[in-house]
C-alpha positions as semicolon CSV with decimal commas, in nm:
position;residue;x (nm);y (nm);z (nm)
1;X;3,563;-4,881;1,838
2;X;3,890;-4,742;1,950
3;X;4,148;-4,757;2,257
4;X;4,401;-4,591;2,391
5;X;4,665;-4,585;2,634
6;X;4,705;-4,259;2,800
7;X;4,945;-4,103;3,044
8;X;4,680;-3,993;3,294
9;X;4,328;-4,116;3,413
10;X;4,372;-4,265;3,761
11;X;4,480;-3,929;3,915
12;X;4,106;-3,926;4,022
13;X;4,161;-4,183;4,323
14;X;4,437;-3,978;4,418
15;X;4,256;-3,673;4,439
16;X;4,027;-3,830;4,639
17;X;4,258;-3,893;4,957
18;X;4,150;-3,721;5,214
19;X;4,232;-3,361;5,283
20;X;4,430;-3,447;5,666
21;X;4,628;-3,660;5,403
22;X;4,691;-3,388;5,121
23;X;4,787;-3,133;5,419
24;X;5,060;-3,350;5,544
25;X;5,249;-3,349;5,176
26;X;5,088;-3,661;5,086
27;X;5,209;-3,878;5,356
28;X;4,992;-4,118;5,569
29;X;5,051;-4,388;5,788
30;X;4,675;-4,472;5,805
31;X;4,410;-4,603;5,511
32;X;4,138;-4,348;5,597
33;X;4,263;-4,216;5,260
34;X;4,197;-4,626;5,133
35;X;4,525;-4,558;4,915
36;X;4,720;-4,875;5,033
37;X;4,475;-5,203;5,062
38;X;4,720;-5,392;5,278
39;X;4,753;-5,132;5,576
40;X;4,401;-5,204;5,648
41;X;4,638;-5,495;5,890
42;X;4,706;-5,188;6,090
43;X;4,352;-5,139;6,155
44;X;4,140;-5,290;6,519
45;X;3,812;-5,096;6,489
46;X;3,517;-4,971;6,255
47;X;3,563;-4,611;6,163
48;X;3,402;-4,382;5,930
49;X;3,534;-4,071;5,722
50;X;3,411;-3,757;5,588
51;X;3,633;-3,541;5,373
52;X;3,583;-3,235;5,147
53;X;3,823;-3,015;4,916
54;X;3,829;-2,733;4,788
55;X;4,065;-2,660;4,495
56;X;4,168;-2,410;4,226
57;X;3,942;-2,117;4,451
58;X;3,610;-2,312;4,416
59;X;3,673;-2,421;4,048
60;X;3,711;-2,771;4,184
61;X;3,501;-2,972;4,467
62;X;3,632;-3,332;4,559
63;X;3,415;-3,573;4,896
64;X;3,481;-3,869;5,030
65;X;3,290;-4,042;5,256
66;X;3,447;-4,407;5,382
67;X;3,333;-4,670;5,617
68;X;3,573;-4,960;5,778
69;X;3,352;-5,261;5,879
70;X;3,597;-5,488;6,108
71;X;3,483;-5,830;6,051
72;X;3,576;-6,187;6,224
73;X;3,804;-6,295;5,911
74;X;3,898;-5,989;5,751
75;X;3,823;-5,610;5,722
76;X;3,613;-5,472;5,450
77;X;3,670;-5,124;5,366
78;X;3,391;-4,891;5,105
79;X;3,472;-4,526;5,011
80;X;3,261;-4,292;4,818
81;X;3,408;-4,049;4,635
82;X;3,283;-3,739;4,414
83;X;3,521;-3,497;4,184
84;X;3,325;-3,169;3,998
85;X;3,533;-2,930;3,827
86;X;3,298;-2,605;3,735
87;X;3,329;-2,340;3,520
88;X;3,525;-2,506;3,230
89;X;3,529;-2,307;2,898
90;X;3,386;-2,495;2,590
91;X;3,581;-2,277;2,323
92;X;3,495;-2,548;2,085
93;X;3,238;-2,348;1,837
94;X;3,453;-2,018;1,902
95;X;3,678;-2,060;1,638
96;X;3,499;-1,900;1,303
97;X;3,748;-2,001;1,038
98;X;3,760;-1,743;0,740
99;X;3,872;-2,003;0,534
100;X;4,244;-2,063;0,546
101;X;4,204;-2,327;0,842
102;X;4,471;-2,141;1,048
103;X;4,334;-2,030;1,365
104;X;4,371;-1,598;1,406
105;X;4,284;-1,330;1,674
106;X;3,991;-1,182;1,439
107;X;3,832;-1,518;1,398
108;X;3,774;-1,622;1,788
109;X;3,384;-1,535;1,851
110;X;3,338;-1,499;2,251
111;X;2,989;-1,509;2,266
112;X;3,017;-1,912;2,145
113;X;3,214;-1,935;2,443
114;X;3,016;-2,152;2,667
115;X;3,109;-2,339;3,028
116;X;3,053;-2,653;3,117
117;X;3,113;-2,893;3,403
118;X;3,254;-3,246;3,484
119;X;3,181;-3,460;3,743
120;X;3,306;-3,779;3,840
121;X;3,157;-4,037;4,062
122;X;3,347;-4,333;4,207
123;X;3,339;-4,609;4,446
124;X;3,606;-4,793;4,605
125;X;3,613;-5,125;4,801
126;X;3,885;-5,299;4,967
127;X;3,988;-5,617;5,170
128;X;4,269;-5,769;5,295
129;X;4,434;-6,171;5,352
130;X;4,649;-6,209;5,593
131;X;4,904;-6,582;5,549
132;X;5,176;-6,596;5,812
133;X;5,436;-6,312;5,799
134;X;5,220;-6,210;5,417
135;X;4,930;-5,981;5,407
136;X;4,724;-5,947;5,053
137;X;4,508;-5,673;4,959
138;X;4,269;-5,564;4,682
139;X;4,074;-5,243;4,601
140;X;3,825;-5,304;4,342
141;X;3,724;-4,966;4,216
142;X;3,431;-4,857;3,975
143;X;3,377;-4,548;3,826
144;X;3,162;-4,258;3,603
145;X;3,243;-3,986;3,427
146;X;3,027;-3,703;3,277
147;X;3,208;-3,395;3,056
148;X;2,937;-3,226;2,901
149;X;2,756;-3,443;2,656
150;X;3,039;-3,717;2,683
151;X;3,022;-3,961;2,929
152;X;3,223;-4,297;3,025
153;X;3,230;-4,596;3,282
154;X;3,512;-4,761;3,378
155;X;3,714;-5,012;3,662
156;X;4,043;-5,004;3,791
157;X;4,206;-5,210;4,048
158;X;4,522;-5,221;4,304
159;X;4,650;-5,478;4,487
160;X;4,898;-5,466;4,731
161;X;5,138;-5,723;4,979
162;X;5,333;-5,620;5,295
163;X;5,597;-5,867;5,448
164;X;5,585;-5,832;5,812
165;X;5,981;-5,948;5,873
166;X;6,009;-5,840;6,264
167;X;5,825;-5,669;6,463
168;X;5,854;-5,302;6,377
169;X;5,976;-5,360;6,026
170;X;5,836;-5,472;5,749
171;X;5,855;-5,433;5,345
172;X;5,565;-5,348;5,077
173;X;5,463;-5,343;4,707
174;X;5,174;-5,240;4,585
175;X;5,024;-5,230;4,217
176;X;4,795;-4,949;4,125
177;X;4,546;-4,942;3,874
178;X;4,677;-5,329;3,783
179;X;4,354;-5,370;3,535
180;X;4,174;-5,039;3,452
181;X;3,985;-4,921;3,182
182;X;3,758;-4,612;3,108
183;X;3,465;-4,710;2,832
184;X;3,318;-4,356;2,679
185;X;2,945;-4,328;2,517
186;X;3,175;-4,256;2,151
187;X;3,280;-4,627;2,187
188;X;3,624;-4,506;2,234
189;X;3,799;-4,721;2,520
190;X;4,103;-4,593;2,747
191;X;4,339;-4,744;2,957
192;X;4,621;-4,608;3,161
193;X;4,950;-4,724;3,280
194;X;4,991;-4,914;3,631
195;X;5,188;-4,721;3,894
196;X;5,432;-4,955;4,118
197;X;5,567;-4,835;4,469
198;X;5,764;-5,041;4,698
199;X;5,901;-4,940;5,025
């Protein structure tokens, strides 16, 4: 078994926000794209979300589907999202090496050229605490991933504080993908680094 820290591999989540959200530049100042687990404060009543991409002219599909349940204590907050990306060329038997292992025009075989797909399935579940002038939130967030014959199941997590310091103002941090990890069928493990935002 073997692991690995790479640069990217929570990118998924963030595809996921909704498309209202990617049209405006990234910028929301609501949690139907469940980005920020604390700003479910902000929120007084169950709603639910339905949001489809398109990216890359059709090469690239990404839904979300969300629900907000407003409960007595504290909100709970469950997202479904789904990420295919068609039409990817598997050039991995193309390459028909005449013997002198460097890779030439001649030697590339198109017809080995296959396409494959992946698709990505993830859910996402979030909650808040709030203690005096402090609110706490988590998003727990399991995953799967398919790419051709590979596939891998992982969790990630965020959490998240905002310090409500008057009325209109107030301060937050939040921790992305705090714990994460992505487990593949070739017993090869990855993780990827935390993002931190404060504002």
């Amino acid at each position: 078994m073997a692991a690995y820290t790479v640069k990217y591999g929570g990118e998924f989540y963030m595809d996921g926000q909704n498309a209202r959200n990617a049209g405006m530049g990234g910028y929301s100042a609501s949690f139907s794209d469940g980005s920020n687990p604390a700003l479910l404060v902000h929120s007084s009543e169950p709603s639910v979300h339905f949001s489809h991409k398109n990216k890359f002219t059709g090469l690239a599909d990404i839904n979300s589907f969300s629900v907000l349940y407003w409960g007595e204590n504290s909100p709970i907050y469950i997202s479904l999202l789904s990420r295919r990306v068609n039409h990817i060329p598997d050039t991995r038997l193309a390459w028909m090496d005449d013997g002198d292992s460097t890779p030439e025009i001649g030697e590339i075989n198109y017809f080995n050229i296959e396409e494959i797909s992946q698709q990505e399935i993830g859910v996402k579940i979030a909650s808040i605490r709030t203690y005096n002038q402090i609110t706490l939130g988590v998003n727990v967030k399991p995953f799967y991933t398919g790419l051709a014959e590979y596939n891998a199941w992982g969790l990630s997590g965020d959490i998240a504080a905002i310090y409500h310091k008057y009325d209109k103002t107030e301060f937050s941090l939040r921790i992305e993908d705090i714990i994460n990890f992505k487990n593949w069928n070739t017993s090869t493990i990855e993780t990827f680094r935390p993002l931190i935002m404060a504002g």
